[in-house]
FIDOTI-798554 format. One record per residue (C-alpha): residue number from 1; z, x, y. Coordinates in nm, 2 decimals. Layout:
REM FIDOTI-798554
<rec resi="NUM" zz="Z" xx="X" yy="Y"/>
...
//
This chain:
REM FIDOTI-798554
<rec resi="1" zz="2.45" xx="2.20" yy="1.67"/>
<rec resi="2" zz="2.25" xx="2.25" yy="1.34"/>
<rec resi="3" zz="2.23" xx="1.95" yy="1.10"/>
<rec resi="4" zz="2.21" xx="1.94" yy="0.71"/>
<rec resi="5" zz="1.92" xx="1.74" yy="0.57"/>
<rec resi="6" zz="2.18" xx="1.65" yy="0.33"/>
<rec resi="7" zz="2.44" xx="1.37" yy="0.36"/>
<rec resi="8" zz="2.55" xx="1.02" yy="0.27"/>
<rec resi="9" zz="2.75" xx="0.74" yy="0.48"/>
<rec resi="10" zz="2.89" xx="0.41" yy="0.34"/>
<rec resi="11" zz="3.06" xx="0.16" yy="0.58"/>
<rec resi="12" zz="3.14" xx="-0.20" yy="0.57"/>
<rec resi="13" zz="3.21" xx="-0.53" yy="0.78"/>
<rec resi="14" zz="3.28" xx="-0.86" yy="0.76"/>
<rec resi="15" zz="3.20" xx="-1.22" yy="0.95"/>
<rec resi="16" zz="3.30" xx="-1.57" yy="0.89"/>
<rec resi="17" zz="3.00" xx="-1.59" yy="0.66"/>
<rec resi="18" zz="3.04" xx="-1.32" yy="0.44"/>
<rec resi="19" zz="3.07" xx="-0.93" yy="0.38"/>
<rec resi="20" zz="2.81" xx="-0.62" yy="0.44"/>
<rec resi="21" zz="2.80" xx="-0.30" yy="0.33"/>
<rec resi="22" zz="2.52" xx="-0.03" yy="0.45"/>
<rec resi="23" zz="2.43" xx="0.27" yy="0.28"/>
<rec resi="24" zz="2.25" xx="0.56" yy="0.37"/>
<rec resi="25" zz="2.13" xx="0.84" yy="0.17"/>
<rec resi="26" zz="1.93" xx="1.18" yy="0.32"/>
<rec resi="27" zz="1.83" xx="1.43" yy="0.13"/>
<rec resi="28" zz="1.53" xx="1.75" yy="0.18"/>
<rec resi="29" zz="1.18" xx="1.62" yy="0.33"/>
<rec resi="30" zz="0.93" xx="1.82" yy="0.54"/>
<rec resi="31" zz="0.93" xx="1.53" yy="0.76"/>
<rec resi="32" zz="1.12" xx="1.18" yy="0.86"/>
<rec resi="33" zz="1.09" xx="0.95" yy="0.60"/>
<rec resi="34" zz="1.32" xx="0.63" yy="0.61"/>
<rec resi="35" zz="1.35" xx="0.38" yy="0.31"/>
<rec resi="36" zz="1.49" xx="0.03" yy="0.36"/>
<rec resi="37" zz="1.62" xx="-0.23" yy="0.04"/>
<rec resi="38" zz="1.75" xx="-0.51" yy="0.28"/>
<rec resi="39" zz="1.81" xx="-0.87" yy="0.22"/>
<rec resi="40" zz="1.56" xx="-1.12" yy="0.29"/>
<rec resi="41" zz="1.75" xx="-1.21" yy="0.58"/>
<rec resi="42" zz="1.74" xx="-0.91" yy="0.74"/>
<rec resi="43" zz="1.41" xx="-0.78" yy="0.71"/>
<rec resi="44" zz="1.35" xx="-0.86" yy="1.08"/>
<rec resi="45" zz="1.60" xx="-0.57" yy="1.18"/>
<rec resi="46" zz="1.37" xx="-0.29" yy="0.91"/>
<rec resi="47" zz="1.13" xx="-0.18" yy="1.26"/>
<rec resi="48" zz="1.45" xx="-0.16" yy="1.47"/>
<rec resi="49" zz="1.66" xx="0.05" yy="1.23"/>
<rec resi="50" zz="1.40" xx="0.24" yy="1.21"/>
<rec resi="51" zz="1.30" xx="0.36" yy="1.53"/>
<rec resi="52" zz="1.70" xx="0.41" yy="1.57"/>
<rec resi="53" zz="1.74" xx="0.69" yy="1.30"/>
<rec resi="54" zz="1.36" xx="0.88" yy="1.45"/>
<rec resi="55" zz="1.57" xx="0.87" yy="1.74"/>
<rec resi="56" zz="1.88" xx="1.03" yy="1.60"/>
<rec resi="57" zz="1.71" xx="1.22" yy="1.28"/>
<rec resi="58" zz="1.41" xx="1.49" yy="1.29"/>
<rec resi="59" zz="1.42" xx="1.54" yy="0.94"/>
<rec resi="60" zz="1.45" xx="1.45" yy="0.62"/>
<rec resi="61" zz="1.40" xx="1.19" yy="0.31"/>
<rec resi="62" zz="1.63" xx="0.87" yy="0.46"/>
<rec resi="63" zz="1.74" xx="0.57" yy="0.22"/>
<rec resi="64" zz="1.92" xx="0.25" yy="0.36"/>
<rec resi="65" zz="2.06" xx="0.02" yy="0.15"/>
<rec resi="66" zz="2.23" xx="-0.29" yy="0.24"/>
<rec resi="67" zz="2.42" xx="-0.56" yy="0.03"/>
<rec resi="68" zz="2.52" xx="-0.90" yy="0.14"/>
<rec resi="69" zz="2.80" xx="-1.09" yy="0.01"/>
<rec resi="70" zz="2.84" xx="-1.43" yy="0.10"/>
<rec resi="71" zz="3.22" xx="-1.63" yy="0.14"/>
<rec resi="72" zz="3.22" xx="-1.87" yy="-0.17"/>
<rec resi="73" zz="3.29" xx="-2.20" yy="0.01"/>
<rec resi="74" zz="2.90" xx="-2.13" yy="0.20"/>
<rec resi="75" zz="2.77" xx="-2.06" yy="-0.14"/>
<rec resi="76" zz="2.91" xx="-2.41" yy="-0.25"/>
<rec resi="77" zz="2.61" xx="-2.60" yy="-0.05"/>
<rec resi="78" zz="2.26" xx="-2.44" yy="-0.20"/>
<rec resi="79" zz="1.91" xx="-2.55" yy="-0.03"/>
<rec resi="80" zz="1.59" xx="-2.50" yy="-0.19"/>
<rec resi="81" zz="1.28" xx="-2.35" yy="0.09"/>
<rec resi="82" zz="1.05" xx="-2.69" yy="-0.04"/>
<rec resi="83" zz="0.80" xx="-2.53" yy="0.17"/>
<rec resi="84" zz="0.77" xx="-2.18" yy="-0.02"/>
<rec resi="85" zz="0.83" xx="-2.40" yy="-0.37"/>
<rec resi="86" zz="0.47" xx="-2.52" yy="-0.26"/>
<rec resi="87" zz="0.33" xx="-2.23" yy="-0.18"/>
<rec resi="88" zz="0.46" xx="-2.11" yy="-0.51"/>
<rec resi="89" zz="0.37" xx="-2.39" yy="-0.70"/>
<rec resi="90" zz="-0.02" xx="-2.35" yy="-0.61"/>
<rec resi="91" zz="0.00" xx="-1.97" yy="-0.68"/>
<rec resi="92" zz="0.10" xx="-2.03" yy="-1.01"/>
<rec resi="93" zz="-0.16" xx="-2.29" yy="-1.13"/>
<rec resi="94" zz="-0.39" xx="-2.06" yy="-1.02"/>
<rec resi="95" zz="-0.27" xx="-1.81" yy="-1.23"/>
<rec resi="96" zz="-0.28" xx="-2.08" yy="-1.50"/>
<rec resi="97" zz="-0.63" xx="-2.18" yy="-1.46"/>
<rec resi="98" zz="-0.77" xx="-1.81" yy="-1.51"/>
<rec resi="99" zz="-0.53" xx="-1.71" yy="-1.80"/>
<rec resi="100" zz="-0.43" xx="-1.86" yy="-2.10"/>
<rec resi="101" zz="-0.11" xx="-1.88" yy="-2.34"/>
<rec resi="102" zz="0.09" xx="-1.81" yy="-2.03"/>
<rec resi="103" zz="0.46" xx="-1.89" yy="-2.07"/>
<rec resi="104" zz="0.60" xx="-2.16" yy="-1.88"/>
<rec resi="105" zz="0.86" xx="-2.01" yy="-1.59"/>
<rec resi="106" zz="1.20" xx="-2.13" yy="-1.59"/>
<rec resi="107" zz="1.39" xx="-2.29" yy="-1.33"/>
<rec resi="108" zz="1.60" xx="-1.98" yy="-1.28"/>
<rec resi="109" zz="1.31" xx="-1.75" yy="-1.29"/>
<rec resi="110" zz="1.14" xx="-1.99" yy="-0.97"/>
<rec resi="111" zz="1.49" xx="-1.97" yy="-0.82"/>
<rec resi="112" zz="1.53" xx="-1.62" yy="-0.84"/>
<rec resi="113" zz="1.17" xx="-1.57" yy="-0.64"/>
<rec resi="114" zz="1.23" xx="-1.45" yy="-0.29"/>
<rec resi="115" zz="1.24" xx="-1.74" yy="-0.03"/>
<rec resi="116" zz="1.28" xx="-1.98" yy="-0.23"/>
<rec resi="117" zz="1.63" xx="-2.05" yy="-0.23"/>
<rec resi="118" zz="1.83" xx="-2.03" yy="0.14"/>
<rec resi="119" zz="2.07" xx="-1.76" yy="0.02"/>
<rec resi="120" zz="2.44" xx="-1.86" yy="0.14"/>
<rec resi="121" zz="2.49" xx="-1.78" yy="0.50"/>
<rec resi="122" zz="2.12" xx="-1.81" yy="0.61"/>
<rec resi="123" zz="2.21" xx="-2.21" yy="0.67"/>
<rec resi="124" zz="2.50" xx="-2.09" yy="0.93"/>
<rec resi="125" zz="2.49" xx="-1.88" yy="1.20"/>
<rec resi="126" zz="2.21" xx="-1.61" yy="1.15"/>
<rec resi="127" zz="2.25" xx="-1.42" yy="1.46"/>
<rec resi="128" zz="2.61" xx="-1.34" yy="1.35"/>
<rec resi="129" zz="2.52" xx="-1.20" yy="1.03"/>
<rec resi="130" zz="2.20" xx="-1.01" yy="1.20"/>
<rec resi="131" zz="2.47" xx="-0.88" yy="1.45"/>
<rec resi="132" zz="2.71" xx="-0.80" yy="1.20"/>
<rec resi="133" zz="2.45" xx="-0.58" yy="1.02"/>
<rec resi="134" zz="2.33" xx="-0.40" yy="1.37"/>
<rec resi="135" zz="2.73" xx="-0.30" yy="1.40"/>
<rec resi="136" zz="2.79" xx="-0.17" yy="1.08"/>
<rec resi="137" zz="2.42" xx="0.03" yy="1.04"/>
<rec resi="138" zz="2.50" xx="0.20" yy="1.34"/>
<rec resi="139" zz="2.82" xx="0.31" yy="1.22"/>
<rec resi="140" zz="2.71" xx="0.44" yy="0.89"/>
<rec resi="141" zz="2.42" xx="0.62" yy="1.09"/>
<rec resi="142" zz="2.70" xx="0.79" yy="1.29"/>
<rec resi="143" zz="2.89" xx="0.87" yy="1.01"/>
<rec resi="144" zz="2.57" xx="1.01" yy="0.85"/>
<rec resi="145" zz="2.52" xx="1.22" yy="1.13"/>
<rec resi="146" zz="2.87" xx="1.35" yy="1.15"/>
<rec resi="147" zz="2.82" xx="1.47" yy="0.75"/>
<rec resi="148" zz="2.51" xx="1.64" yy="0.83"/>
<rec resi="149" zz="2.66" xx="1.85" yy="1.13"/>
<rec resi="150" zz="2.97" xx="1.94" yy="0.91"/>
<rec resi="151" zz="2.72" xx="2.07" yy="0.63"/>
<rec resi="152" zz="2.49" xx="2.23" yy="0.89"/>
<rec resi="153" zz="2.81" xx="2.38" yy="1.03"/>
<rec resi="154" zz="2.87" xx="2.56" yy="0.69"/>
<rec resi="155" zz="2.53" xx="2.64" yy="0.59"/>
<rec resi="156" zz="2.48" xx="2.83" yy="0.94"/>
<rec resi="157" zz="2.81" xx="3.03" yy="0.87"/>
<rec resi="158" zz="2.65" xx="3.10" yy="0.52"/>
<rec resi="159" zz="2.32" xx="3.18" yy="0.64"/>
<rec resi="160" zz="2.50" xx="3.46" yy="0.94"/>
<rec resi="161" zz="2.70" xx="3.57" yy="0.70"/>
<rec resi="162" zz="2.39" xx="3.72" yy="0.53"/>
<rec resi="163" zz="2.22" xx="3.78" yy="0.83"/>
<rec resi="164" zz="2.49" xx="4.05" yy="0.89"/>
<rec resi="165" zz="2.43" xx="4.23" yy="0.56"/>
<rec resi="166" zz="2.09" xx="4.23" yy="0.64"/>
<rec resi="167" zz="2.17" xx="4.43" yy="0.93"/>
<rec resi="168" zz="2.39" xx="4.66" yy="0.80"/>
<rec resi="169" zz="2.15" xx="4.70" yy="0.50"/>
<rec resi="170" zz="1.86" xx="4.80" yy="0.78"/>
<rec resi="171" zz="2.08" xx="5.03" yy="0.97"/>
<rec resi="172" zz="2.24" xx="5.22" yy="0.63"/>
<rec resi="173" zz="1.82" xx="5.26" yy="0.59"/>
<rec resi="174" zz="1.77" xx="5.39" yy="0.90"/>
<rec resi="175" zz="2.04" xx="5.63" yy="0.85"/>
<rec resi="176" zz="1.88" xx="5.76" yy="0.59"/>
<rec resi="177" zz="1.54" xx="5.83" yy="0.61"/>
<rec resi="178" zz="1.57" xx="6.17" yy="0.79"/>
<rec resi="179" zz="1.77" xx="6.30" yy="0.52"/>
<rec resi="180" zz="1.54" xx="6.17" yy="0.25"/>
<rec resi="181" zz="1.23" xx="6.30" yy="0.44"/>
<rec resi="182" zz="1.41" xx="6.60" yy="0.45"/>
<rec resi="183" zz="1.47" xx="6.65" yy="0.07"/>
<rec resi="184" zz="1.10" xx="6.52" yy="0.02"/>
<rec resi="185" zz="0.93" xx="6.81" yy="0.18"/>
<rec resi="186" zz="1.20" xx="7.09" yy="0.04"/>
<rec resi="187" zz="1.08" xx="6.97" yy="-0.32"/>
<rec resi="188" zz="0.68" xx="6.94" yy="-0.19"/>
<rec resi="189" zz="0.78" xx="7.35" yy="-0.10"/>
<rec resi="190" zz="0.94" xx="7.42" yy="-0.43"/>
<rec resi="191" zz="0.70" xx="7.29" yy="-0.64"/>
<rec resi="192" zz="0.43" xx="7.49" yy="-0.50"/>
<rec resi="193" zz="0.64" xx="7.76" yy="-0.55"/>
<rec resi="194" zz="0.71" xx="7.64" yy="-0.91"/>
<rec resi="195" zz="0.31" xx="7.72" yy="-0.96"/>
<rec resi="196" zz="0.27" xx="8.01" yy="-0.76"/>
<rec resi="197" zz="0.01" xx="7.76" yy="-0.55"/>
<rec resi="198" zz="-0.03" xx="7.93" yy="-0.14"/>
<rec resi="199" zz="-0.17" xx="7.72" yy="0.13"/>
<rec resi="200" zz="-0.20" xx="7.84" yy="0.48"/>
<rec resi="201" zz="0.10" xx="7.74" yy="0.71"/>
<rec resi="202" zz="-0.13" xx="7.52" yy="0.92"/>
<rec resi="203" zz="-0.29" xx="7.37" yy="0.61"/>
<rec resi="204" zz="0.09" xx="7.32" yy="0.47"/>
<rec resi="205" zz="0.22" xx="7.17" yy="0.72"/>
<rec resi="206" zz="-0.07" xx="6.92" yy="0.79"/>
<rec resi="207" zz="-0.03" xx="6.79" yy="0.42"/>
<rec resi="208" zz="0.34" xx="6.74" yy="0.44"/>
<rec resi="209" zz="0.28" xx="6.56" yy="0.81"/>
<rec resi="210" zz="0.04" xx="6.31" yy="0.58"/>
<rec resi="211" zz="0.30" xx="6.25" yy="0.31"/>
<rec resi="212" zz="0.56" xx="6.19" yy="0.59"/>
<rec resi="213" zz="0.34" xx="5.94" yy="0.76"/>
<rec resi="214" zz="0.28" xx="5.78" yy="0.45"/>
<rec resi="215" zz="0.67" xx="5.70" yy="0.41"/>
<rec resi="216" zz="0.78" xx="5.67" yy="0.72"/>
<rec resi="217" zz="0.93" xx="5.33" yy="0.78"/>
<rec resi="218" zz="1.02" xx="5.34" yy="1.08"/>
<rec resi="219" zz="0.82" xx="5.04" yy="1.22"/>
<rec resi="220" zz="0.94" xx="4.80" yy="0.91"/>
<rec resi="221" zz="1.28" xx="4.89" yy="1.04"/>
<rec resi="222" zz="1.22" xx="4.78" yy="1.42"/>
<rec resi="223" zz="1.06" xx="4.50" yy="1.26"/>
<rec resi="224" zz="1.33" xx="4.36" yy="1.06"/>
<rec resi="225" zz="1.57" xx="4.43" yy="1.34"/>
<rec resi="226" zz="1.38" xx="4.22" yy="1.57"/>
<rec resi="227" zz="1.33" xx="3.90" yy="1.29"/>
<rec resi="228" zz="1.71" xx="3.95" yy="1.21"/>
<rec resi="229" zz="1.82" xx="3.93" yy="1.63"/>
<rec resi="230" zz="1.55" xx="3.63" yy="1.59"/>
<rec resi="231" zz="1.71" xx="3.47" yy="1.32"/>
<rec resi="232" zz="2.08" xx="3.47" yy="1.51"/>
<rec resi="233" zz="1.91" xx="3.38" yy="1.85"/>
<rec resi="234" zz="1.77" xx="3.03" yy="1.68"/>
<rec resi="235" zz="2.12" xx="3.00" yy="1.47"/>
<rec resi="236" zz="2.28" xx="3.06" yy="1.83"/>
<rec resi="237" zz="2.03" xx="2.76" yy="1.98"/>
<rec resi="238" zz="2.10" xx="2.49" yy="1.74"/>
<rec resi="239" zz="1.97" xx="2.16" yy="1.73"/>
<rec resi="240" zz="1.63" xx="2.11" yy="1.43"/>
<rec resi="241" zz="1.52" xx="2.45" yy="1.33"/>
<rec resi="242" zz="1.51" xx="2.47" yy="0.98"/>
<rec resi="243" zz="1.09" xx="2.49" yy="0.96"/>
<rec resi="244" zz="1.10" xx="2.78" yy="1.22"/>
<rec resi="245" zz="1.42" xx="2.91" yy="1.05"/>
<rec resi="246" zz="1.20" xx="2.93" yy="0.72"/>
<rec resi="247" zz="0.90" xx="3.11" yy="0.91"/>
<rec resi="248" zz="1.12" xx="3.46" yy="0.97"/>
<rec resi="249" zz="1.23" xx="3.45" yy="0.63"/>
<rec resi="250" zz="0.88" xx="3.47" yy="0.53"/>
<rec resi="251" zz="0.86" xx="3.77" yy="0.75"/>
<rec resi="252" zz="1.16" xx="3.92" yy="0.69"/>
<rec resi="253" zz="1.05" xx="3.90" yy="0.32"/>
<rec resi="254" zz="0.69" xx="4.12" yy="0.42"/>
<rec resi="255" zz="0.87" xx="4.37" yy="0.58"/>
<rec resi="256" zz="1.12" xx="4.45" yy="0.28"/>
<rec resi="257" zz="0.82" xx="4.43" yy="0.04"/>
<rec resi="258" zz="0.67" xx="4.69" yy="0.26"/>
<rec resi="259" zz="0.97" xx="4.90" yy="0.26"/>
<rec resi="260" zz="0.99" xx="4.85" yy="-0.08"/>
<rec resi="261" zz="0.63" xx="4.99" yy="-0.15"/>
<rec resi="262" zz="0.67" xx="5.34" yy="0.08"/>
<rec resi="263" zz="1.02" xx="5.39" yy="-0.09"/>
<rec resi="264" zz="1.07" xx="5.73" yy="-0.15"/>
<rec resi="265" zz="1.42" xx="5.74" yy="-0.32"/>
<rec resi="266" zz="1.61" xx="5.53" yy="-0.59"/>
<rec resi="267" zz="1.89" xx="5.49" yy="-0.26"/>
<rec resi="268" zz="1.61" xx="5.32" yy="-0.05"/>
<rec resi="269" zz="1.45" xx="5.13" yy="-0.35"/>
<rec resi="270" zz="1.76" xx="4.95" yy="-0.39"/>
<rec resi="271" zz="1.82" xx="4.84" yy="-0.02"/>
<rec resi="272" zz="1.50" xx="4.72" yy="-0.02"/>
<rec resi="273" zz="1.62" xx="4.52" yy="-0.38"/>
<rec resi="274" zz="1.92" xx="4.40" yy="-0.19"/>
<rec resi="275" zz="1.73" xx="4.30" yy="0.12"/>
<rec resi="276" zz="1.50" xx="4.10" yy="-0.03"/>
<rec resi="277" zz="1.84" xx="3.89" yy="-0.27"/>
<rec resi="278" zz="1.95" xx="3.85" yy="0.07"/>
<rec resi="279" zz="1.62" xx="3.71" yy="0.22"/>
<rec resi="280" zz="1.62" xx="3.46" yy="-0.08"/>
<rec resi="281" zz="1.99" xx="3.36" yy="-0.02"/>
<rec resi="282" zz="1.90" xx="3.27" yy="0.33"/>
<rec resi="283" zz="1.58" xx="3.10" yy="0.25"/>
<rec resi="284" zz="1.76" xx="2.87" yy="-0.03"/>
<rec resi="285" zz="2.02" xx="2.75" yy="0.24"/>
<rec resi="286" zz="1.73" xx="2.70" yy="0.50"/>
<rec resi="287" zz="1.59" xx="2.48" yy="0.31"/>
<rec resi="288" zz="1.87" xx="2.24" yy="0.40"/>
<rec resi="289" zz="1.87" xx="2.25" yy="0.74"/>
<rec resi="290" zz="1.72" xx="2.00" yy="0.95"/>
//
């Protein structure tokens, strides 16, 4: 199935320790690119998260957030990391010693700095809060990954429903061109006749054999037949195919700017108009698809 780049999943759990809610956000990137804002105490899960959504995800600009709540009777017992106070310590009278009139921090402010305070629930069981966060970021993944297929699903509807004007807009072309070739050389004949101009028959019909050739489209019109069957043969295969997707637009677009140039009627001029709205209207959807 085709997948939107598009989406956003929310889902939460709970332990003894506390609450944890995971949030993922995807939106239009030429490649994979994943985000994490996680907790100190689960940084050690970032690599292994991340490797599960290049397995899941081809595509797309990927944000996971995650918020920890801890119960209120762990929060009632607070420990300070003496070690990383330190640490801390000495990199501030460093700081000290090579700038002046520095403002003294507060005890809040050291606090606040990460690791040095043992947020609530790090003291208790740490595997059950790493688990708990494993659970719930593979169910916002799935949920993420049932939003993009929904989106995909609609976007590929849009994008066939298109597809199928294209068609008919090639085939009423088709349809046409004899007629219009037609009327091309009966006013080539009149105007001649308009200024009393002869040419031989041979030398007549040569001339008029050049202007056809020069408006014949014939080959645009295989051409754009054979990207459009491509474009519903790849729709048809599914899975990550918006880059090749946006490739035939780019040549469906040549060819109706080529049909466009050898136009020979205000009928054909604006099939090759509506064509090329079409060929956007695709391509702006593509873009979306993963």
């Amino acid at each position: 199935m085709i997948k939107s780049m598009t989406a956003f999943a929310r889902e939460r759990g709970e332990c003894s320790q506390g609450s944890l809610v995971v949030e993922l956000r995807s939106v239009n990137h030429r490649y994979l690119d994943c985000y994490f804002k996680l907790p100190d105490q689960l940084r050690a899960l970032e690599n292994k998260w991340r490797d599960i959504l290049r397995k899941d995800l081809a595509r797309g600009k990927v944000e996971c957030q995650v918020r920890w709540q801890a119960e209120a009777n762990n929060s009632t017992e607070i420990s300070v990391n003496l070690q990383q106070l330190q640490h801390l310590n000495g990199a501030v009278a460093q700081v000290e010693a090579l700038m002046d009139n520095l403002q003294p921090a507060t005890a809040l402010q050291i606090l606040a700095w990460p690791g040095v305070l043992d947020n609530a629930g790090e003291s208790g069981d740490e595997d059950e809060v790493l688990a708990l966060a494993d659970k719930v970021m593979k169910a916002a993944l799935q949920t993420l990954i049932d939003n993009r297929l929904r989106e995909g699903t609609q976007l590929a509807a849009s994008i066939r429903q298109r597809l199928n004007a294209v068609g008919e807009q090639v085939a009423l072309t088709r349809e046409l061109m004899p007629q219009l070739l037609l009327q091309q050389q009966q006013r080539i004949e009149k105007r001649l006749q308009d200024i009393n101009l002869e040419l031989e028959p041979q030398r007549l019909e040569q001339e008029l054999v050049l202007i056809a050739s020069k408006a014949d489209v014939e080959e645009e019109l295989d051409r754009l037949d054979v990207h459009v069957e491509e474009v519903g043969r790849v729709l048809e295969q599914g899975g990550p195919c918006g880059r090749r997707l946006d490739f035939l637009m780019q040549e469906l677009n040549r060819e109706a700017n080529t049909l466009s140039s050898k136009s020979i009627a205000s009928s054909t001029t604006q099939n090759a108009v509506e064509l090329k709205v079409l060929i956007e209207q695709m391509r702006e959807q593509i873009q979306n698809l993963e």
